[in-house]
N, C-alpha and C positions, 0 to 999 in steps of 0.2 A: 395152580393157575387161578389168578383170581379173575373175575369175570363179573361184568355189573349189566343187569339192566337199570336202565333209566326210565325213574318212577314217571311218566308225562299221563298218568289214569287214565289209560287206554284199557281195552276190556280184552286184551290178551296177553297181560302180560302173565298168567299166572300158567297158562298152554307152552308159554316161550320155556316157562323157568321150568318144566316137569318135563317139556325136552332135555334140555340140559344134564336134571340129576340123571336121567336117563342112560347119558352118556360118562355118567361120574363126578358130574361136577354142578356144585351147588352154588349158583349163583348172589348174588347179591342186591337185593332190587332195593333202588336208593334214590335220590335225588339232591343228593348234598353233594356240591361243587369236589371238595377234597378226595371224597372215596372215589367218586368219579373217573377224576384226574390221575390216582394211583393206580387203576386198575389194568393187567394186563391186557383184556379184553372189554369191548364196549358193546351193546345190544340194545339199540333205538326202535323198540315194537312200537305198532300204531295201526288204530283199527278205529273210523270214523271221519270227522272231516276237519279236512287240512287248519280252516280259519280256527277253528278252538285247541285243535292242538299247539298250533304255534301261540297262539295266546297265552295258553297254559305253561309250552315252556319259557316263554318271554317273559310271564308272570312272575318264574320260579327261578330265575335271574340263571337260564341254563344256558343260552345259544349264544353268549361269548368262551360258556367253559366247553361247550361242544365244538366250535369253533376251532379252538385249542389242541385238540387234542391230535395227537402224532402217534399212539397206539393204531392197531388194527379196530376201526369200528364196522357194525353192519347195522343197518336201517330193515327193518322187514315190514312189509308190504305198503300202508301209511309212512310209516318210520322210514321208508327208503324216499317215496315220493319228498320228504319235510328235509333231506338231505339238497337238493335241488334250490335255484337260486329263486323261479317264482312258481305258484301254481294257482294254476286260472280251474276255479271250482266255481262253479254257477256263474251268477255274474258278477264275480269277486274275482281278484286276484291277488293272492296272498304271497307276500314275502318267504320263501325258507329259509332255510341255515344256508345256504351258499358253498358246499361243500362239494357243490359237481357242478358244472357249467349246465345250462338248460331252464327246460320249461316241463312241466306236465302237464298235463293238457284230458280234455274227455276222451277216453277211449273211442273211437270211430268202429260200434261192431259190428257197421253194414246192417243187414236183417236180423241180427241176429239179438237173443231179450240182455236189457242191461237192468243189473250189471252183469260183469263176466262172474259167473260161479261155477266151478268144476275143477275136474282135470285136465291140464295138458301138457302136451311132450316140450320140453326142451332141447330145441339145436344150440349147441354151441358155435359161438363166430370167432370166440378167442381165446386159446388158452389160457390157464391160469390156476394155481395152488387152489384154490376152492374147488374147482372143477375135478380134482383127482378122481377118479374113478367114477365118474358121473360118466354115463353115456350117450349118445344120440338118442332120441326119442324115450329119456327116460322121464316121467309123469312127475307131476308136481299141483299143487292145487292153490286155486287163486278164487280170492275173493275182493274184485275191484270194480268201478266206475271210471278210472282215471288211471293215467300211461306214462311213458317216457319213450319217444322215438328212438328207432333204433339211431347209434350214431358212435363215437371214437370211446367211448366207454361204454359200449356194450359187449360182455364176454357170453349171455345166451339172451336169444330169444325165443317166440311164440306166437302164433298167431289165432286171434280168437277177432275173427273178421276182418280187423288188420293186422302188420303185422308189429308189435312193439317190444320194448326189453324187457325180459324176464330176468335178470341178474347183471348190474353193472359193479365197476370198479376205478374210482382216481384213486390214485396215490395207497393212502392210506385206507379208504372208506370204500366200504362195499352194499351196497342196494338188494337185496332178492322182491322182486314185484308180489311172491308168490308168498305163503304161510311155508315154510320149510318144516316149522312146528308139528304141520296137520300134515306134512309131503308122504310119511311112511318112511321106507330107505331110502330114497333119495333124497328127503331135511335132513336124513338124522346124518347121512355123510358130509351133507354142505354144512353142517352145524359143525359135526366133526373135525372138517376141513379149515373151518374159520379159525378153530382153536390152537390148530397146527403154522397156519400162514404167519412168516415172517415177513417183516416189514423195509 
């Protein structure tokens, strides 16, 4: 199984890749169009803020080859948000990759201190191969400011003030809001699970 993440110098990618051997498989962290494109599996980490990552990968001539791609990808937590068509961070609103219909937007946490950082359960809304053995209220952990409303590609969500998507899916490409990396058993099964989903 080859497996790539994409180099976009976010500060987790090196937690994604020791999930991974974790599970047996030594990934490839790259940023070059070609390995890219070949690889059976794709993994878009991202940890910080929206406007410089897309920068960085628009710099790095990435988001027509990510665009492209008709493999199984996932975005995780940043990296899911930059799959989305814009995203309104401060008073910017930044273009993404286009890869799911939508907006992200600030998280709404009522009273409660932002960002969101913790633990929380995951409901599922919709089946689906990732989800294998995942169960209701099983824990998962997030570290974010900013969302995706629930909506036709939501298969779980979470509520941390209100309520937003914890793991979406179009087509090809899959979102988890959360660190599945940092999740315990339940990342290392959706990590699992990605590696298994056919397309």
């Amino acid at each position: 199984m080859s497996l790539v993440i994409v180099n976009t110098g976010v500060a987790n990618i090196s937690s994604v890749k020791f999930a991974f051997e974790r599970l047996g498989i030594t990934p490839i962290v790259t940023d070059t169009p070609e390995i890219i494109r070949s690889a059976a599996r794709i993994i878009l980490p991202g940890v910080g803020a929206a406007p410089l990552a897309m920068e960085t990968i628009n710099s790095k001539g990435l988001t027509p080859v990510l665009q492209s791609l008709t493999q199984p990808v996932m975005g995780i937590c940043l990296g899911m948000q930059l799959l989305f068509e814009t995203l309104e961070e401060g008073e910017t609103t930044t273009k993404g990759l286009g890869l799911i219909p939508g907006t992200v937007e600030r998280l709404d946490t009522q009273s409660l201190p932002t960002p969101h950082m913790g633990w929380n359960t995951l409901a599922i809304t919709r089946k689906d191969p990732i989800l294998s053995e995942i169960n209701a209220n099983d824990y998962a952990y997030f570290v974010h400011g900013f969302s995706v409303k629930i909506g036709s590609y939501t298969l779980s969500k979470t509520t941390y003030g209100s309520e937003f998507s914890a793991i979406v899916r179009h087509n090809n490409i899959y979102g988890c809001q959360f660190h599945p990396e940092r999740s315990a058993k339940t990342g290392a099964k959706i990590l699992e699970n990605f590696l298994k989903v056919s397309i």
